[in-house]
C-alpha positions as CSV (number, residue, x, y, z in Angstrom):
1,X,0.0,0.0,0.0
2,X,3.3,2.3,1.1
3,X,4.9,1.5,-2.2
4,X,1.7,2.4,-4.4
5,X,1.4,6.0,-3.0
6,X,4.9,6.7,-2.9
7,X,5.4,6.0,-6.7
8,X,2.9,8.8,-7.9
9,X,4.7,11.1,-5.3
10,X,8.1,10.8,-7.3
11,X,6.3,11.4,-10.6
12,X,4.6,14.2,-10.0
13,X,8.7,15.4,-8.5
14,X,10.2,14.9,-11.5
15,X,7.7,16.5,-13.6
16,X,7.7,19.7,-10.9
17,X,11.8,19.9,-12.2
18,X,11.2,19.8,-16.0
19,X,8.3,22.6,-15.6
20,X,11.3,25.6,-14.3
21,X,12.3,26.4,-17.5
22,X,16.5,26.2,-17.4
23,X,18.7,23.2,-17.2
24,X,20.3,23.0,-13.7
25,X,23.6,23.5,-15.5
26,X,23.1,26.8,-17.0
27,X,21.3,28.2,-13.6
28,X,24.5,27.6,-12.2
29,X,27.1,29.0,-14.8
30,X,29.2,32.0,-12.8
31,X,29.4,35.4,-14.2
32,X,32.6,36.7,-16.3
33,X,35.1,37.4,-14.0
34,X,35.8,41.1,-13.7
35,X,39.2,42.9,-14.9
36,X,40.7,46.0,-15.2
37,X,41.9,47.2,-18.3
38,X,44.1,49.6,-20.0
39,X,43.7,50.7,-23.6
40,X,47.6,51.3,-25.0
41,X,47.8,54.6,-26.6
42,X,51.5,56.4,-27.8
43,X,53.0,58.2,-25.8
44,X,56.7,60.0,-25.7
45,X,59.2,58.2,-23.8
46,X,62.8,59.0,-23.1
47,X,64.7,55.8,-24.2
48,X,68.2,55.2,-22.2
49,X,70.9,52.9,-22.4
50,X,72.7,51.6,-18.8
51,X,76.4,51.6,-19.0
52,X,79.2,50.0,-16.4
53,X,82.1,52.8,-15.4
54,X,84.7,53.5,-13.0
55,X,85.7,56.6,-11.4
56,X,88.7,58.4,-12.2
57,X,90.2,61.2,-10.7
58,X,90.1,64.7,-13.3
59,X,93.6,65.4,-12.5
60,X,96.5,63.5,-10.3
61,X,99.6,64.9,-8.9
62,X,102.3,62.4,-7.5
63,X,104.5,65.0,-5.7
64,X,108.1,64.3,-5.9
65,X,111.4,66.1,-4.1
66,X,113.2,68.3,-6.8
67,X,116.4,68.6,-4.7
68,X,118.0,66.2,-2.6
69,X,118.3,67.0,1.5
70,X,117.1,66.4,4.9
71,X,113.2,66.5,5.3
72,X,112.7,69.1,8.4
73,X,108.7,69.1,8.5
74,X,105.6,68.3,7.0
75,X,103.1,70.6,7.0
76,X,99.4,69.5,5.4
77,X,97.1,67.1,7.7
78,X,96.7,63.7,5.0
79,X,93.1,63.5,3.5
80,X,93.1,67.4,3.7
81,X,92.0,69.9,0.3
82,X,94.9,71.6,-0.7
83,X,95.6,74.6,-3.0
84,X,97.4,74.8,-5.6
85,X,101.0,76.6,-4.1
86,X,100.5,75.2,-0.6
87,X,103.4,74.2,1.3
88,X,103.9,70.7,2.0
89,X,107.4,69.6,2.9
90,X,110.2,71.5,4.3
91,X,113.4,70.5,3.1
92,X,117.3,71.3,5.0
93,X,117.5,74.6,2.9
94,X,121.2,75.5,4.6
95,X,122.8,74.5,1.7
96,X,121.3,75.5,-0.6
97,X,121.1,79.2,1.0
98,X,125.3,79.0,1.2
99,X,124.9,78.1,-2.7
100,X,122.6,80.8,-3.4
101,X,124.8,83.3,-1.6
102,X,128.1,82.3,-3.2
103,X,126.6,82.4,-6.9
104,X,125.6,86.1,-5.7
105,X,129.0,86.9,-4.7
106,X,130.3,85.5,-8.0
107,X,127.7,87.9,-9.9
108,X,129.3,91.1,-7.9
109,X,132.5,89.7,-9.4
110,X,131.6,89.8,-12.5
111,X,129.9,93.1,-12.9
112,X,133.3,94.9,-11.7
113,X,135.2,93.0,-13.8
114,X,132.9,94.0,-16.1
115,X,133.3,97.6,-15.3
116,X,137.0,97.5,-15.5
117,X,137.4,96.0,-18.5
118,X,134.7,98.5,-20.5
119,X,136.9,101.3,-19.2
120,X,140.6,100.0,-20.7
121,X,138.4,99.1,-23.9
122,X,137.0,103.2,-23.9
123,X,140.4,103.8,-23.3
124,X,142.0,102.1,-26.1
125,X,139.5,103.6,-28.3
126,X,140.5,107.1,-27.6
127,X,144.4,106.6,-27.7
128,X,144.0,104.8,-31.1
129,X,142.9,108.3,-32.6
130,X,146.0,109.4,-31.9
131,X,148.2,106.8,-32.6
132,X,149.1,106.1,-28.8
133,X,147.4,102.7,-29.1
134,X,147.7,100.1,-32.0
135,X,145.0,98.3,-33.2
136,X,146.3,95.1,-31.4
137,X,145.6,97.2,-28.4
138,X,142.1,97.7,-29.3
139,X,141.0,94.6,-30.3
140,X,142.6,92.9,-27.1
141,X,140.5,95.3,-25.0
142,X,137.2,94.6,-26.6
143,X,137.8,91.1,-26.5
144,X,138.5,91.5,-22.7
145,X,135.3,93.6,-22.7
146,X,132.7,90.7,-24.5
147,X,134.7,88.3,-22.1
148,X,133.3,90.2,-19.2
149,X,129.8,90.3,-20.7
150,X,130.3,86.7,-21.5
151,X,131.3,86.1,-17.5
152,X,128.7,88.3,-16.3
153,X,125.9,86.0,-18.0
154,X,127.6,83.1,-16.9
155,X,127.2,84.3,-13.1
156,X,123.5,85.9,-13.2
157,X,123.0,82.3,-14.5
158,X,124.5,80.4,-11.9
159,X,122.8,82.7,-9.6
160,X,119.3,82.0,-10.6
161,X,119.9,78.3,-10.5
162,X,121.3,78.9,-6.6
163,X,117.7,80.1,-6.2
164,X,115.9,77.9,-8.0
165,X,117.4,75.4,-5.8
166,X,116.6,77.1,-2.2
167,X,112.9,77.8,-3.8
168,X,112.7,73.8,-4.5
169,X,113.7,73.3,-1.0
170,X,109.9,74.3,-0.1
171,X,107.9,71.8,-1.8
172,X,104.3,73.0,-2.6
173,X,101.2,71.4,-4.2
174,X,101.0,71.2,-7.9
175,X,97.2,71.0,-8.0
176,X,94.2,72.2,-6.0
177,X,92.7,68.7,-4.8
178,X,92.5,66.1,-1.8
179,X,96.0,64.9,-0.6
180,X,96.6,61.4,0.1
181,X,98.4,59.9,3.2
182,X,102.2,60.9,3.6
183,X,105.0,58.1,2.2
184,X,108.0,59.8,4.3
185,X,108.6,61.3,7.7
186,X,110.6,64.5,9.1
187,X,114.3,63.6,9.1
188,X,114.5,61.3,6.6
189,X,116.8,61.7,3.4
190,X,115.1,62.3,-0.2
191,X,117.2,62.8,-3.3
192,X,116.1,64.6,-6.3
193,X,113.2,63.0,-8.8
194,X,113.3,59.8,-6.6
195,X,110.8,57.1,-7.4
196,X,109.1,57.0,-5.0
197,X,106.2,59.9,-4.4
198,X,106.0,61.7,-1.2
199,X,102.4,61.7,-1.4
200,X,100.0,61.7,-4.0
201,X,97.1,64.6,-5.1
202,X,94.3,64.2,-6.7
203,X,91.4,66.7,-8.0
204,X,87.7,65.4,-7.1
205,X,85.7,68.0,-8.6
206,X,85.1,67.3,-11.4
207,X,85.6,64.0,-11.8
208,X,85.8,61.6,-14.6
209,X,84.1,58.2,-15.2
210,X,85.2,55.9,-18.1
211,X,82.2,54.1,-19.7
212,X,82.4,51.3,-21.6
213,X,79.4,50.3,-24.6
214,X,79.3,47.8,-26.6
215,X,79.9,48.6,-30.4
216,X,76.2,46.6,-31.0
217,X,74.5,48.8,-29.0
218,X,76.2,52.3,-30.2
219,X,75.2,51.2,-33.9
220,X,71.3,50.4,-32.9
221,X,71.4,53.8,-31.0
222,X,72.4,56.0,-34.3
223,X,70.5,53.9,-36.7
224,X,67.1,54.9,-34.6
225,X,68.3,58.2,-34.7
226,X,69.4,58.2,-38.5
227,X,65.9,56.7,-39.2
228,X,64.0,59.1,-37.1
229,X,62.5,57.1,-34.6
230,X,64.2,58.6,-31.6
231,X,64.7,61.8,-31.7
232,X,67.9,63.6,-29.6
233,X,67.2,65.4,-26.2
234,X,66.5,69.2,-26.4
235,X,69.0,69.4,-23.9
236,X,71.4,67.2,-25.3
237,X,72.4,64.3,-24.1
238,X,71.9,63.2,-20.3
239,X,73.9,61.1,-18.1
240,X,72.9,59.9,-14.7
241,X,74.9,58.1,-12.6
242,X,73.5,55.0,-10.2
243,X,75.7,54.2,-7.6
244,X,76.3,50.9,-5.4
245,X,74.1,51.5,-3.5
246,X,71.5,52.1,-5.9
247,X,71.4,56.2,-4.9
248,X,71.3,58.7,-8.2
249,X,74.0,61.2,-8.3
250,X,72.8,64.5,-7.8
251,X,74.6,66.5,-10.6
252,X,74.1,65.0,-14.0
253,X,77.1,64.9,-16.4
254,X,77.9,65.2,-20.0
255,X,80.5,63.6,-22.9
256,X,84.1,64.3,-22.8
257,X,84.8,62.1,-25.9
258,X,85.1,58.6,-27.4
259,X,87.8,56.3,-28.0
260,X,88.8,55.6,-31.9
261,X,89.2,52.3,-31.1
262,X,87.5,49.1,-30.4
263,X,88.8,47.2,-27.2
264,X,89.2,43.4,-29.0
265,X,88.3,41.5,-26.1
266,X,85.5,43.4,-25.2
267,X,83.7,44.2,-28.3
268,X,83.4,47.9,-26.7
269,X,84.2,51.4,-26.6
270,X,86.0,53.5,-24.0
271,X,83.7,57.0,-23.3
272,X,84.7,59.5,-20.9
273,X,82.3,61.6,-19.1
274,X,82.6,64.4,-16.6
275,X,80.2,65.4,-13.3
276,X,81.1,67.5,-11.1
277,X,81.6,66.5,-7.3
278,X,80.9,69.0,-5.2
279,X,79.8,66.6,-2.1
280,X,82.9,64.2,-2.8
281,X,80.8,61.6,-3.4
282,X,82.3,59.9,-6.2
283,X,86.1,58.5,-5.0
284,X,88.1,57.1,-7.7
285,X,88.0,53.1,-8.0
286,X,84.4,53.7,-7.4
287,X,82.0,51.3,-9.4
288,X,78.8,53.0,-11.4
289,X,76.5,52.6,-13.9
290,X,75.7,55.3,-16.2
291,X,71.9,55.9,-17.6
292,X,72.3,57.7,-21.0
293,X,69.4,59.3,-22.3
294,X,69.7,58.2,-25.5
295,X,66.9,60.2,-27.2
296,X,63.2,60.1,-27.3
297,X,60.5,58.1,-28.9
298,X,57.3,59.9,-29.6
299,X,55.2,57.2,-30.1
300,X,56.3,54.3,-27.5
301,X,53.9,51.8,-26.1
302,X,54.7,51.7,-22.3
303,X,52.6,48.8,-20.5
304,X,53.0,48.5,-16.7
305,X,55.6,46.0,-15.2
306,X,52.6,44.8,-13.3
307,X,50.9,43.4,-16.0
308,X,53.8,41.4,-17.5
309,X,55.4,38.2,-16.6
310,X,57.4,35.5,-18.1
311,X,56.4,32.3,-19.6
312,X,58.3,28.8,-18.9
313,X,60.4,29.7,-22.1
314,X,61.7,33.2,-20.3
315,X,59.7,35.1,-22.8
316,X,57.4,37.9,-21.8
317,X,53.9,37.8,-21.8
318,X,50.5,39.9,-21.1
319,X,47.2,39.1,-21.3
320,X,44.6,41.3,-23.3
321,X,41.2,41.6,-24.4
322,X,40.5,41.3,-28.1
323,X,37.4,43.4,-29.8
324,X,34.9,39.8,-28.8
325,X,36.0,40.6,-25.1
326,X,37.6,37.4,-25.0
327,X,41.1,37.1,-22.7
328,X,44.1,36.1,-25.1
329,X,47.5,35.8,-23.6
330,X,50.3,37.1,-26.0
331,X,54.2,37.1,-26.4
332,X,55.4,40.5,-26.1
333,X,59.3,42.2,-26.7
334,X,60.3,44.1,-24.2
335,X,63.5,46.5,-24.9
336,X,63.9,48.5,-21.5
337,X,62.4,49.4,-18.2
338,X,61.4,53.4,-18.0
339,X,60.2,53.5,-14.5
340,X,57.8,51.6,-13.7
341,X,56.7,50.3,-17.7
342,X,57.8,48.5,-19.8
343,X,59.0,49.7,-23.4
344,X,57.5,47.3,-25.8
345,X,59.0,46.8,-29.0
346,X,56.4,44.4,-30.4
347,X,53.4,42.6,-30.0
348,X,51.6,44.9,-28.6
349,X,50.4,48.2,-30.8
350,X,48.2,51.3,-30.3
351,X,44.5,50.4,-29.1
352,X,44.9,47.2,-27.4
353,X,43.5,46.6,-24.1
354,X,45.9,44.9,-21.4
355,X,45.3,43.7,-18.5
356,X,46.3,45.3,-15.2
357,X,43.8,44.1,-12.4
358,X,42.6,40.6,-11.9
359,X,45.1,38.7,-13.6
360,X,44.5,35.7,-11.3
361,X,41.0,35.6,-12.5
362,X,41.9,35.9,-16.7
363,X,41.6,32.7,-18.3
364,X,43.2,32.6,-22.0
365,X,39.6,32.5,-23.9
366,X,37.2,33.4,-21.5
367,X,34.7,36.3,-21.8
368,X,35.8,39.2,-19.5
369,X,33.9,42.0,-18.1
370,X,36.2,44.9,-18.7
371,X,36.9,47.9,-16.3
372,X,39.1,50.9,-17.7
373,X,41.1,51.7,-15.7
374,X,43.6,55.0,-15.3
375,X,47.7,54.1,-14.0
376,X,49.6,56.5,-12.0
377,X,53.0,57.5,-13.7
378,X,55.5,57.4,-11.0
379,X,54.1,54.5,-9.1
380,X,52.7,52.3,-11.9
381,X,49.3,51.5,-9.9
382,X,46.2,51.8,-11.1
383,X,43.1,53.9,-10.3
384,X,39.3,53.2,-11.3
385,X,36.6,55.0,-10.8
386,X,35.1,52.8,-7.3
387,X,38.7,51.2,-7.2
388,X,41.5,52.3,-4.7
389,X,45.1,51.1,-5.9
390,X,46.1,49.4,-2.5
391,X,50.3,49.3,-1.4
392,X,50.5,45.8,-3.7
393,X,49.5,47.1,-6.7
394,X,45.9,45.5,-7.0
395,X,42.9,47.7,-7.4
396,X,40.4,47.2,-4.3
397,X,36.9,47.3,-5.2
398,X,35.3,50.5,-2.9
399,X,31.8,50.5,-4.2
400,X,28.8,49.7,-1.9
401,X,25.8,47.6,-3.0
């Protein structure tokens, strides 16, 4: 009797289900997941080129003694700025003062020898007029005279060397720059153009810093510019310097010039740029890399660093959405990083729609619902109307039901 009444239960069950209208399936398909999007557009970029350098001082002195004697004092504190003319080292000067005053003596002796001697030739002169004097006489007294001349020279010259000498015993700083530790000590012996330097000098403002770029890269630089896709800087060409510690240098610099020749191991070319160095910053020896504004591209396609990642092969990829709204996922070249974008060489063109927000939700042909959405320059995050950028990048939805 149970079995009879509960059969035309379950009928009357299954019939209820056919009469709703949809398949369960399709009642239960989820909605197109949402993503933010932003449509690519040109736009000018300043393209740069990063180069490895060293530091080298703009000038170095090694100062050396000039005369040889007893060192009596040393006057500059090491690590110190120096002028150029400051005293450094005292040298014994007491000979050299004995020297100077004997090679004046010898001058004294000279200009009265002089004086006598231009006298008897006068002389001679006059008594020849009158036959008192022969013309042996004459030209014996005028030889005496040039003789004298001849002397005179000879001592004023022997003089000045005396006082070159007892000037050389002070030994000053051939450069304005920052003086290096001391190599010798008061009372010690040094000898004229010895080997060794005293201490070394060495001029930090401006500096130098020696580049090096590949010969590939110089050639793909002036063929965009030849062609007229990048376009030189206004200003001319920039140079920033990055330092170890990832710090920009404050002052940007400019060419000195370019080596003629090709290092062969390398494959690269020695350029030589100058910034000045107020602050001391830059010591020689010191690593750097150099960011050359190379010139400017007035139509670059820049997409967010956030929106591009790398596929199992290395490449780079995005995801977009094509005209159907469908999510496609597509191999992109990537030349450089300016800021926080991407400069993309190829496949990706003016118009396209990339994705930015909701990545994790974008399935390579599946039907998006699309969001524009606007990207902050400096940081790279992305604002939509209703949406916050939060600190990770991802836009957080801020509308109320």
């Amino acid at each position: 009797m149970t079995s009879g009444i509960a059969r035309p239960l379950a009928l009357i069950a299954v019939f209820a289900l056919a009469g709703c209208g949809k398949p369960a399936s399709e009642a239960a398909a989820p909605p197109p997941p949402e993503v933010g999007v932003m449509t690519l557009k040109p736009q000018e970029a300043s393209v740069s080129t990063v180069l490895p350098g060293r530091v080298v001082a703009y000038q170095v002195s090694e100062v050396r003694p000039q005369v040889t004697g007893i060192l009596l004092k040393r006057v500059f504190t090491e690590g110190a700025e120096v002028k150029e003319g400051d005293l450094l080292y005292q040298i014994d000067p007491v000979q050299y003062q004995a020297a100077l005053e004997s090679a004046e003596a010898n001058v004294l002796k000279a200009q009265a020898n002089l004086a006598l001697v231009r006298l008897v030739a006068e002389r001679k002169a006059q008594l020849l007029k009158t036959n008192a004097a022969s013309q042996q006489d004459v030209d014996s007294a005028m030889a005496s005279f040039k003789q004298g001349e001849a002397d005179l020279k000879s001592a004023e010259a022997n003089r000045d060397t005396a006082a070159i000498a007892l000037d050389r015993t002070k030994v000053l700083a051939p450069i304005s720059g920052r003086i290096g530790k001391s190599m010798i000590t008061p009372g010690a012996l040094v000898t004229a153009s010895q080997t060794n330097a005293m201490t070394t000098i060495q001029q930090l403002d401006p500096v130098y810093v020696d580049l090096d770029q590949a010969t590939s890269e110089m050639e793909r630089i002036r063929s965009e510019v030849a062609s007229g896709r990048l376009k030189r800087p206004a200003g001319g060409v920039e140079i920033e310097l990055v330092l170890e510690n990832g710090k920009t240098h404050p002052q940007k610099g400019k060419f000195g010039f370019t080596d003629s020749s090709v290092n062969e191991t390398t494959g690269s070319v020695s350029t030589r740029a100058i910034f000045a160095n107020p602050e001391r910053n830059l010591l020689p020896g010191m690593y750097v890399r150099a960011r050359v504004i190379a010139g400017v591209d007035p139509t670059a396609i820049l997409i967010p660093q956030r929106g591009v990642s790398r596929n199992p092969r290395g490449e780079a990829v995005a995801m977009f959405v094509d005209k159907d709204g469908k999510v496609e996922q597509r191999v992109i070249k990537v030349a450089q990083s300016i800021g926080p974008n991407w400069l993309v060489e190829g496949g990706a063109k003016n118009g396209d729609r990339v994705i930015l927000d909701g990545l994790q939700k974008a399935k390579p042909g599946q039907v998006a619902k699309t969001i524009d959405v606007t990207v902050d320059p400096k940081t790279g995050l992305t604002v939509a109307p209703g949406r916050q950028a939060n600190a990770a990048g991802a836009a957080t939805d801020t509308r109320k039901d």
